[in-house]
N, C-alpha and C positions, 0 to 999 in steps of 0.2 A: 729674312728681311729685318725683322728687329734686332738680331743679332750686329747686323752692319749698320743697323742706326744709332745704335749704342757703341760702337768701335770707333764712328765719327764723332759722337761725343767725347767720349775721350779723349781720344787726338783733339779735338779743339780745345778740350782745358789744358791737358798736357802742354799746349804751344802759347797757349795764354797763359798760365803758369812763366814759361821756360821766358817770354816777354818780361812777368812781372819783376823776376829773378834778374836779366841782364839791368834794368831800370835801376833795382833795389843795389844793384852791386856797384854803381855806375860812380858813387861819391866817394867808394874805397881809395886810402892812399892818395886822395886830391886837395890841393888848398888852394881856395878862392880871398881874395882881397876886395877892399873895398876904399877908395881912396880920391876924398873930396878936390883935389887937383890942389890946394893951398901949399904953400910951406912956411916953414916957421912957426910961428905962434895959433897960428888959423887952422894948422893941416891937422886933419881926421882918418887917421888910416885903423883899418879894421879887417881880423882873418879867421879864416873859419878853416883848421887842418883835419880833415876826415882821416881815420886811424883804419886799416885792416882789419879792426879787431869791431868794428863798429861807436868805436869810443872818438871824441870831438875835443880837439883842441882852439879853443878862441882865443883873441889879443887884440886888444883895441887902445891907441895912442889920440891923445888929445894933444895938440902943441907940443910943448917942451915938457911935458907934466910927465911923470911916470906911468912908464905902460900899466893897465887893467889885463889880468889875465887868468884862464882857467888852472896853471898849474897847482898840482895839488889838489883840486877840484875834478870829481868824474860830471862828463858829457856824455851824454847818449843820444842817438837820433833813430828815429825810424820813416822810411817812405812809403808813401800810399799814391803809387804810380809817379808822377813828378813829382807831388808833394813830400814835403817831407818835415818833421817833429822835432827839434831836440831838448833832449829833455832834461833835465838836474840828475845826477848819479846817488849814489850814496855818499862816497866819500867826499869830504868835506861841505856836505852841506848840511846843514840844519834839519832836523826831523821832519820839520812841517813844509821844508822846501823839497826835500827829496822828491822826486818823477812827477816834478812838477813841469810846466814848457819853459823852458828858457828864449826859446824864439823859436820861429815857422820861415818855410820858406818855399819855394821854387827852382825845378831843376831843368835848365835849358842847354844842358851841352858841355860850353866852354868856358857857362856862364851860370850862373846863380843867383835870384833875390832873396834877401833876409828881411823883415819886415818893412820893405823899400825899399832897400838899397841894394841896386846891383854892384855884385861882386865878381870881376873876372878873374880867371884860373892864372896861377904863377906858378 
């Protein structure tokens, strides 16, 4: 009897596991936007490209101004169920910035918020 109560434990973390795992995988190879409806001089578009590799490419346009963007810069994220982290890399940043958060957010599917702003998937 204890043997099979202990067999059912397993199997239940085993598939709570194999859950945490499909969620964690879920932002692999996806890029979400974010895009205040303006154009011209007003519009705010902003993207978030999740890497295979668990690495984060960002880019964020003000009007006509020159994009802001991660290139050259390492992102890193990690999720805790839907939530999830991203955090400063080593490369190209500053010692004391390093694994530090660069923004938090939430994972809804087709859809993503970044410290408010929802971003839908392209």
């Amino acid at each position: 009897m204890r043997k099979l109560f202990i067999l059912a434990l397993l199997a239940l973390a085993l598939a709570s596991c194999e859950k945490f795992g499909d969620v964690n995988t879920a932002l692999k190879g996806r890029t979400f936007e974010y895009w205040n409806g303006e154009t011209g001089s007003m519009e705010i578009s902003k993207t978030y490209t999740f890497g295979n590799d668990g690495n984060v490419f960002y880019e964020s346009r003000v009007g006509l101004m020159s994009p802001f963007n991660t290139s050259g810069c390492d992102l890193y994220y990690k999720m805790d169920g839907n939530s999830f982290t991203i955090y400063h890399g080593v490369k190209g940043w500053k010692k004391e910035v390093r694994h530090t958060v660069f923004s938090s957010g939430e994972y809804f599917g087709d859809y993503i918020t970044v410290d408010g702003d929802r971003y839908d998937e392209i």
